[in-house]
Every structure is written in C-alpha cells, then in structure tokens.
Residue frames as qw, qx, qy, qz and C-alpha x, y, z in Angstrom:
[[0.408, -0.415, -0.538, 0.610, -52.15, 44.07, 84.38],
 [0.021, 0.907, 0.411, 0.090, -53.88, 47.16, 85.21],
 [0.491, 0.473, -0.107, 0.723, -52.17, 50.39, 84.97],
 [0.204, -0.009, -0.445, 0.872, -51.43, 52.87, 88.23],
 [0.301, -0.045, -0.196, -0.932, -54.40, 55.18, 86.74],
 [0.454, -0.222, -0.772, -0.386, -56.54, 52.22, 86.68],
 [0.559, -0.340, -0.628, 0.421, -56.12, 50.66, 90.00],
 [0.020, 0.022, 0.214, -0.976, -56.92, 54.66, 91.20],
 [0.424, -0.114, -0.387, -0.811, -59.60, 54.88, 89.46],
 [0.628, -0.312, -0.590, -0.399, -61.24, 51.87, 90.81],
 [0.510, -0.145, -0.644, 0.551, -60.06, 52.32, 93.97],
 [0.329, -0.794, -0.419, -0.293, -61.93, 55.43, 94.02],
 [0.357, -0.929, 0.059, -0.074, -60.41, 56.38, 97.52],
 [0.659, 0.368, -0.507, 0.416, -56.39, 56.99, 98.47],
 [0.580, -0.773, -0.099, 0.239, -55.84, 57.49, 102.60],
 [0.385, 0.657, -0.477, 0.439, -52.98, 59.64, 102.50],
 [0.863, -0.441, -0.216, 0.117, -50.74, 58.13, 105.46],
 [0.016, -0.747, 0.546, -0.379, -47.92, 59.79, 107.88],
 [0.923, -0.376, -0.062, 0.053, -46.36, 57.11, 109.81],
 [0.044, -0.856, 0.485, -0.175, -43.36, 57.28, 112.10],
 [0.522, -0.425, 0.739, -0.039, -42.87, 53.94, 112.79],
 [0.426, 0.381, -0.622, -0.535, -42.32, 51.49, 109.66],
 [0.056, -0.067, -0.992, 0.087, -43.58, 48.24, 111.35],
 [0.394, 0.419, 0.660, -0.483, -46.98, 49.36, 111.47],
 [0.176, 0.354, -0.547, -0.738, -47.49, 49.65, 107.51],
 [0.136, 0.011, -0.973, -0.186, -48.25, 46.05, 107.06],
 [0.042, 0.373, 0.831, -0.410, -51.01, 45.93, 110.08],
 [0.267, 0.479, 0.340, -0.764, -52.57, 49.10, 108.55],
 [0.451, 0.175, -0.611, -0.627, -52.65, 48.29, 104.95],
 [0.244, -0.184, -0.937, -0.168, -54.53, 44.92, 106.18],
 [0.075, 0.503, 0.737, -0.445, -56.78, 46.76, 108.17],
 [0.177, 0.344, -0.391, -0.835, -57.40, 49.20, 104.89],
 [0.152, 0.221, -0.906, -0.326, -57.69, 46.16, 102.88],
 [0.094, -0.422, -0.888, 0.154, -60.43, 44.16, 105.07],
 [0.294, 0.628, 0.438, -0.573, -62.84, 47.47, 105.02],
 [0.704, 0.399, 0.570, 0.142, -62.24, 47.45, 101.75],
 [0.005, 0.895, -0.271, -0.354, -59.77, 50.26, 100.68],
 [0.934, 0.220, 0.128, 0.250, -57.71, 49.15, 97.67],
 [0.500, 0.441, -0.243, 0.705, -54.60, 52.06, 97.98],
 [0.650, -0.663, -0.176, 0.327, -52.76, 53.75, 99.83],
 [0.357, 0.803, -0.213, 0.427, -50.58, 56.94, 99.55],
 [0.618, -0.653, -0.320, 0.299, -47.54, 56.82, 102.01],
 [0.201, 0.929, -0.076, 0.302, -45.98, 60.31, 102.38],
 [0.668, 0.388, -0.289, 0.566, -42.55, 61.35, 102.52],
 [0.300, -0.857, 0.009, -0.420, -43.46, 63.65, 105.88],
 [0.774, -0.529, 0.328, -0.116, -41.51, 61.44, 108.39],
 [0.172, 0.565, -0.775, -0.225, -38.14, 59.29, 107.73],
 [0.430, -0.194, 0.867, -0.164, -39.97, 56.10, 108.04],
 [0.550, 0.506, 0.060, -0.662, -41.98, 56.79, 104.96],
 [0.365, 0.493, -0.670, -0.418, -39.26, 55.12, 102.50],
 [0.141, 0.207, -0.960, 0.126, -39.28, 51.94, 104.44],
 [0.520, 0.347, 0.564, -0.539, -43.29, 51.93, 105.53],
 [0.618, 0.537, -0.247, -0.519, -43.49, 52.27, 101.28],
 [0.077, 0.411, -0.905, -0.074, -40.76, 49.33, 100.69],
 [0.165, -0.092, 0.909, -0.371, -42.38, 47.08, 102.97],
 [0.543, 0.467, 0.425, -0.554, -45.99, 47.35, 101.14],
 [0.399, 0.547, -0.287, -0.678, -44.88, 47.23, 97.72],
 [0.073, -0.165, 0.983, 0.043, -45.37, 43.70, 97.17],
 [0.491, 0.354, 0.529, -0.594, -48.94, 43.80, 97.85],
 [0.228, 0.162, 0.741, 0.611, -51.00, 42.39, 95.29],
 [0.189, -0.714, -0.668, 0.091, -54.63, 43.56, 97.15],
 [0.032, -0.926, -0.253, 0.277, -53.92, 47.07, 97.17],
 [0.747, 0.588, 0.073, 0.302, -51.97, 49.79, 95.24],
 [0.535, -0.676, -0.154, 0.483, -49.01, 51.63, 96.99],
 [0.560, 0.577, 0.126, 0.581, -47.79, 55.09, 96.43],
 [0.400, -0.327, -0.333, 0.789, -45.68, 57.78, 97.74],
 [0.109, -0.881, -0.423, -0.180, -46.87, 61.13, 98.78],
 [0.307, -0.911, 0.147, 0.232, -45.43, 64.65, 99.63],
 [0.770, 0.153, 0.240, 0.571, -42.74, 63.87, 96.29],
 [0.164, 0.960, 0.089, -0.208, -41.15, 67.30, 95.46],
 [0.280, 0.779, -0.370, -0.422, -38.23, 66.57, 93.98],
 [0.774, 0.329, -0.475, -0.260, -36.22, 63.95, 91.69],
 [0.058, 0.429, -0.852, 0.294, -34.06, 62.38, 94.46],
 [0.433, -0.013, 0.735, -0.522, -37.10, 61.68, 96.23],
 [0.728, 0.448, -0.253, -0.454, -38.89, 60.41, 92.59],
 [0.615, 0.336, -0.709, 0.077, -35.87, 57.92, 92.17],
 [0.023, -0.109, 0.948, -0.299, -35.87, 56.64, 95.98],
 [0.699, 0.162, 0.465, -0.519, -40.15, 56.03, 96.07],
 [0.830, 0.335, -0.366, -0.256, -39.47, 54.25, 92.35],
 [0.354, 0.294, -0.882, 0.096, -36.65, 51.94, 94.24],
 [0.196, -0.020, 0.803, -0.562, -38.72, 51.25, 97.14],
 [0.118, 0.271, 0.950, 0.101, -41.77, 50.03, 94.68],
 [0.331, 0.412, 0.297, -0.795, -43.75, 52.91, 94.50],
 [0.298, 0.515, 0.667, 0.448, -46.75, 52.82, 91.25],
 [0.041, 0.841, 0.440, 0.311, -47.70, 56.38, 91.85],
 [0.479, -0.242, -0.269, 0.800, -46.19, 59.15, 93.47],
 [0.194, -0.898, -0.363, -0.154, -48.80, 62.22, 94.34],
 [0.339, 0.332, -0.082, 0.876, -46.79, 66.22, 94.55],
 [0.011, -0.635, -0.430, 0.642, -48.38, 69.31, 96.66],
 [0.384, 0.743, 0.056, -0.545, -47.95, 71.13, 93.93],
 [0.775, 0.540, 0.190, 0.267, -47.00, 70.66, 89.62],
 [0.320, -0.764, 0.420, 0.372, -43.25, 70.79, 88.96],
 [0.869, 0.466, 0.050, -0.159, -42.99, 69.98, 84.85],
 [0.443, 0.627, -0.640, -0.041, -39.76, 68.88, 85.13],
 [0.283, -0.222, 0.887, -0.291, -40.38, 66.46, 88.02],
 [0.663, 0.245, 0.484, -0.516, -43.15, 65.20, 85.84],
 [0.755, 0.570, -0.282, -0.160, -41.19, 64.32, 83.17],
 [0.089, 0.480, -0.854, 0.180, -38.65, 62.51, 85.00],
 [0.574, 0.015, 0.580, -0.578, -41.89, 60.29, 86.05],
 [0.597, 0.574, 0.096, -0.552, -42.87, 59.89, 82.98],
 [0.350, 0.623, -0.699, -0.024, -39.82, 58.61, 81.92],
 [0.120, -0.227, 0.940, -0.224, -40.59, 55.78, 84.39],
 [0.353, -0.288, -0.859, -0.234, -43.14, 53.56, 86.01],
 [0.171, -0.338, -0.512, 0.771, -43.53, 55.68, 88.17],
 [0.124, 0.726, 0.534, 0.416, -47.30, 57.36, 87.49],
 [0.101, 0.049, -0.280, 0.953, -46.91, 61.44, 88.62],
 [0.236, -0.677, -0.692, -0.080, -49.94, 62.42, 90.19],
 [0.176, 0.118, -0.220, 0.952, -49.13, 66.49, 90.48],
 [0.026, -0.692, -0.535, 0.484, -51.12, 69.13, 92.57],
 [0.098, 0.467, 0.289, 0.830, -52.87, 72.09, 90.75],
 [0.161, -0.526, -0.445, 0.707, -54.25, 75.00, 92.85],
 [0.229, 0.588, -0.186, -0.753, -55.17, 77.18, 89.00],
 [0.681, 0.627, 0.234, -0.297, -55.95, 77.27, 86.00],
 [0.022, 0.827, -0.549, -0.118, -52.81, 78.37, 85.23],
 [0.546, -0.243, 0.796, -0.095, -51.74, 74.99, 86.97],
 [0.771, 0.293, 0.497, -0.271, -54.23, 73.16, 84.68],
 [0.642, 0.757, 0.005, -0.122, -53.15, 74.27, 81.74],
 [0.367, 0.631, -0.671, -0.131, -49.45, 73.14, 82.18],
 [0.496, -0.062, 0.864, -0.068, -50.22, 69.91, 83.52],
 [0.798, 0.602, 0.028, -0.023, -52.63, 69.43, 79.77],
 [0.348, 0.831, -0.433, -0.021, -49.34, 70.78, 78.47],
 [0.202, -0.595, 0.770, -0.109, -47.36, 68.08, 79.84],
 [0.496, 0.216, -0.794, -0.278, -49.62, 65.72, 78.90],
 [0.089, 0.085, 0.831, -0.542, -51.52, 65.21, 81.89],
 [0.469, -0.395, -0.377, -0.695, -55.37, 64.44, 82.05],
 [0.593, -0.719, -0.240, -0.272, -55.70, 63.60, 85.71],
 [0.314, 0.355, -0.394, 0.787, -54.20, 65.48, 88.86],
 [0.288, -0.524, -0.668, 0.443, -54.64, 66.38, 92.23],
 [0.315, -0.737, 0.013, -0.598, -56.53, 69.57, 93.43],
 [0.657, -0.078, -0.424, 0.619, -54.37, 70.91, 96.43],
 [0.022, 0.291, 0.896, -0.335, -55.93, 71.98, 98.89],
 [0.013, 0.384, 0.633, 0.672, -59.29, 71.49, 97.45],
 [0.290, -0.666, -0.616, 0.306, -61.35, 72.55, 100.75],
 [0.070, -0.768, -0.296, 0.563, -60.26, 75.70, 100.74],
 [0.042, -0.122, 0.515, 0.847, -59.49, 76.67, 97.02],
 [0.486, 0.122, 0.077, -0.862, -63.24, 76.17, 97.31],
 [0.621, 0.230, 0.730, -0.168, -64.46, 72.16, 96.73],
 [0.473, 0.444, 0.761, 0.012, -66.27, 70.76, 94.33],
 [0.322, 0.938, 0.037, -0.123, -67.40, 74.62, 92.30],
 [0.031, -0.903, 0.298, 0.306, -64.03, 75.15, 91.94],
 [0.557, -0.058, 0.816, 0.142, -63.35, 71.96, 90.57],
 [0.578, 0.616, 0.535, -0.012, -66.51, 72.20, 88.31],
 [0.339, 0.920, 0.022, -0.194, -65.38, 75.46, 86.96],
 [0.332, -0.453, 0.778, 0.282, -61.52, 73.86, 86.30],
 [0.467, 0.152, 0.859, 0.142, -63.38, 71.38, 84.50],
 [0.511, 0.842, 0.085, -0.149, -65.64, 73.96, 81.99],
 [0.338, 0.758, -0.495, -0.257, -62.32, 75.14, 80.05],
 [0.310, -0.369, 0.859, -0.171, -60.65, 71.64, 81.06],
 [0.873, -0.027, 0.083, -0.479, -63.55, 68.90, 80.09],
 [0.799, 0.271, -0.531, -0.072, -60.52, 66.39, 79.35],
 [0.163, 0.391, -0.606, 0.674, -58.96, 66.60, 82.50],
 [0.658, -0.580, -0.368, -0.309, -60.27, 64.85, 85.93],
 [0.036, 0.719, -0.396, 0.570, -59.20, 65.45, 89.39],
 [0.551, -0.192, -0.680, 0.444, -58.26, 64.08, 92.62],
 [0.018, -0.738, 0.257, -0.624, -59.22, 66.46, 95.44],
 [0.760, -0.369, -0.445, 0.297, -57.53, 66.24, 98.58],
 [0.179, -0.047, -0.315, 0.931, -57.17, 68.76, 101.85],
 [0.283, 0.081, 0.414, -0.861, -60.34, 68.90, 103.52],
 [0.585, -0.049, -0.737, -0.336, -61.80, 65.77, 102.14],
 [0.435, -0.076, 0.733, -0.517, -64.25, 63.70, 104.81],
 [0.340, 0.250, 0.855, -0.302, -66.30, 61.13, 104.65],
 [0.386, 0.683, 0.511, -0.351, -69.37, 62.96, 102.98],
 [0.197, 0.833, -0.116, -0.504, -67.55, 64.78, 100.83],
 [0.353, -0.276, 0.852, 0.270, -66.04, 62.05, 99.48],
 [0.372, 0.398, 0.836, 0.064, -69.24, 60.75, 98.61],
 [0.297, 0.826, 0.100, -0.469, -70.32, 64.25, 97.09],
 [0.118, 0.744, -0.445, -0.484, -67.37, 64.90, 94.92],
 [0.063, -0.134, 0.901, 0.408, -67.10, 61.13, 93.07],
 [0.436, 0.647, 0.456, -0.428, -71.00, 61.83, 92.20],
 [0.312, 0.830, -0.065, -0.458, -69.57, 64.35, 90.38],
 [0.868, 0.439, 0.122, 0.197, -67.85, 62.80, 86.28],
 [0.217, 0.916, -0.264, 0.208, -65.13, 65.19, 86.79],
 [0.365, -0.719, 0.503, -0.312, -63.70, 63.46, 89.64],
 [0.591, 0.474, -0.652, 0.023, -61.19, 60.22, 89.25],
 [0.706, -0.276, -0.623, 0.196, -60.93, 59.66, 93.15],
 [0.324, -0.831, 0.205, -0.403, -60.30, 61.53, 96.54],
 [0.686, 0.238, -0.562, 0.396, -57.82, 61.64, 98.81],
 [0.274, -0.713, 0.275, -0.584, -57.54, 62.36, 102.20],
 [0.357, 0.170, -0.806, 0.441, -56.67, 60.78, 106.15],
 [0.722, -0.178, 0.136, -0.655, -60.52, 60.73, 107.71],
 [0.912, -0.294, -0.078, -0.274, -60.26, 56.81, 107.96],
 [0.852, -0.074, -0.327, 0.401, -56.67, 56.69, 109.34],
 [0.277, -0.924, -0.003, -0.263, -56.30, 58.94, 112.30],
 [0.262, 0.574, -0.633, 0.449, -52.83, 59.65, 113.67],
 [0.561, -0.412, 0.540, -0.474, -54.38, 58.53, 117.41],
 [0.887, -0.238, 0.317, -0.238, -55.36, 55.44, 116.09],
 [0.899, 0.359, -0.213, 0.133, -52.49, 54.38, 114.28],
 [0.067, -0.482, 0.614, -0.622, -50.17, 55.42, 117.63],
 [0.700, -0.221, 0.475, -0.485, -52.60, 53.19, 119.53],
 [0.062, 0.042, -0.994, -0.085, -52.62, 50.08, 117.30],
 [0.533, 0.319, 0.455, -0.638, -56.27, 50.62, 116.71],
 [0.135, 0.235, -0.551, -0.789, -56.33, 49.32, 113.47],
 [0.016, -0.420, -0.895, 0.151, -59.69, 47.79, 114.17],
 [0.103, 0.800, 0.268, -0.528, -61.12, 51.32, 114.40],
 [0.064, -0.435, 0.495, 0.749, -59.20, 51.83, 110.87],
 [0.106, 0.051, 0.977, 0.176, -60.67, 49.10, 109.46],
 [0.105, 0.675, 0.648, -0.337, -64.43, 50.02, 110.68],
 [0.101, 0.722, -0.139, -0.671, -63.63, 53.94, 109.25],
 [0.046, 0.286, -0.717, -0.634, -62.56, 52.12, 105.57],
 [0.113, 0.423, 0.891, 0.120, -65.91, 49.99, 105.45],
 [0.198, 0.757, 0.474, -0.404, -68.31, 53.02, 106.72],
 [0.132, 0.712, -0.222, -0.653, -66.57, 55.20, 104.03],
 [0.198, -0.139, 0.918, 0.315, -66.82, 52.56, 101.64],
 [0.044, 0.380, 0.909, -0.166, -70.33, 51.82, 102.32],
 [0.084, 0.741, 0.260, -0.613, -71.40, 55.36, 102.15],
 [0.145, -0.213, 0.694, 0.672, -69.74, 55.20, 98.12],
 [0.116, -0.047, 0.950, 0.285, -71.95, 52.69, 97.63],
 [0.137, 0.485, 0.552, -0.665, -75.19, 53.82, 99.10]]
C-alpha cells in the first residue's frame, strides 16, 4: 500500500476544508473525487472537524487528513478518527516526533530557513510553506530550496488555480494546498456540483 507521502505526491493537490456541519463531508469528498481530487485536508478550525475527518476515513478513493494540528491532544484525536496525515501552521519538533512515532505522517509549516533547517534536523524532507503568498511564492521557495536541494514543499495561503499550476512546474514542489475549489458559499449551499466542476477545471489546468 502506498505511503501518506505517496498518495500526496500523486495527488498533487490537497483542498484544505472548514466545515461546520459533519454530514456534508461525505457529499463533498464525492464531489472532490468525481473532478478528480484524490485528498483532502479537514481542519481542526470548527468542532465538526473531528467527526467530518472520522466519517471519511474509510475512503479508499481519496486520502484524508487533518489540518490546523498544533498540539499532541489534537495529534492523538485526528490519529483515532483515521487521519494519514496531519498538516501544522507552523513546525513544533516535539509535535513532530510524537507523529513520527505513529502513522500519523506530520506535514509541518516552515515560514524560514531557520524553520528549514530544523525540520532537515528532525528528519524531514517535505513540509508545508505557510503562508507561501505572502512570504513571497514560488522565489522564496526557490531560494529555500538552493541551501535545501533535499527538501520539497507544499505551499499553501494564497494558492489559486494558476498558481497551482505554476508552482508544481517547479521540481521543488511535492503538491499545493489551498480552498479555491471548495468555497465556504458553496459548501453552505449544497453546491457540490459547482465543487466538483472547480476540482476538474483545476485538474485539467495540471494537465494542460
């Protein structure tokens, strides 16, 4: 079976997802799924997060992980509720060794060099870039990656569409994250038709 890392990797994109109501998980991961999204990050922002994760982790068609982890309590309830990945704001090397210790794959944020260099130290070689829009995209990545060259990145925070397709051009980059094809309106509306349509065109635009 493929490992967390893998199933990232080839997924390529992660929607990060807020959701307040836990019965709409299911509908949105199938409407993910049919445009052709293979994960999903659901974040700890809302109390319906644990149970919107729970309720997905079965899935064989996509991969499911939690988002907005910051400390171990919340490490140990996304590993009971099925999580394979669990994505930080920022790098906390002692919550990354309690990860590590599981199955749980740690997917910290880095915002420095500084950062970079104790996620290597920890034994990391790929991490998120938090928030990568305005720490400066894609350059600021590249130049992470000169002293770095073992080390690839996730960026997410001010990820769209296009940029999506810019930054996994680029060999440094492992996958992107962001919530361009699952607006808050339409997942309050039950639009997941309009989700669905947003995961193909960003899909499609990979491929191009």
């Amino acid at each position: 079976m493929n490992t967390p890392l893998d199933a990232l990797i080839a997924a390529r994109v992660v929607p990060v997802v807020v959701l307040h109501d836990a019965a709409t998980a299911e509908p949105l991961a199938d409407a993910l799924v049919a445009g052709g999204i293979r994960a999903i990050e659901i974040t700890l922002r809302t109390p319906a997060g644990l149970d919107a994760l729970a309720s997905l982790a079965s899935r064989d068609d996509l991969i499911v992980g939690a988002g907005t982890v910051t400390s171990q309590r919340e490490l140990a309830d996304v590993r009971a509720a099925g999580a394979r990945f669990a994505v930080s704001p920022g790098f906390d090397a002692d919550l990354v060794d309690a990860a590590r210790e599981t199955d749980v794959l740690p997917v910290p944020g880095i915002g420095s060099a500084t950062d970079a260099q104790a996620a290597r130290r920890a034994g990391l070689d790929h991490v998120k870039v938090y928030p990568a829009g305005v720490l400066g995209g894609l350059p600021f990545i590249r130049a992470l990656h000169g002293p770095f060259p073992e080390m690839r990145f996730m960026p997410s925070g001010g990820v769209d569409q296009a940029k999506a397709a810019e930054y996994l051009a680029d060999p440094a980059i492992f996958a992107v994250s962001g919530s361009w094809m699952v607006p808050a309106e339409a997942i309050r509306a039950g639009d997941f038709e309009t989700i669905t349509t947003l995961a193909r065109t960003t899909m499609a635009a990979l491929d191009a």
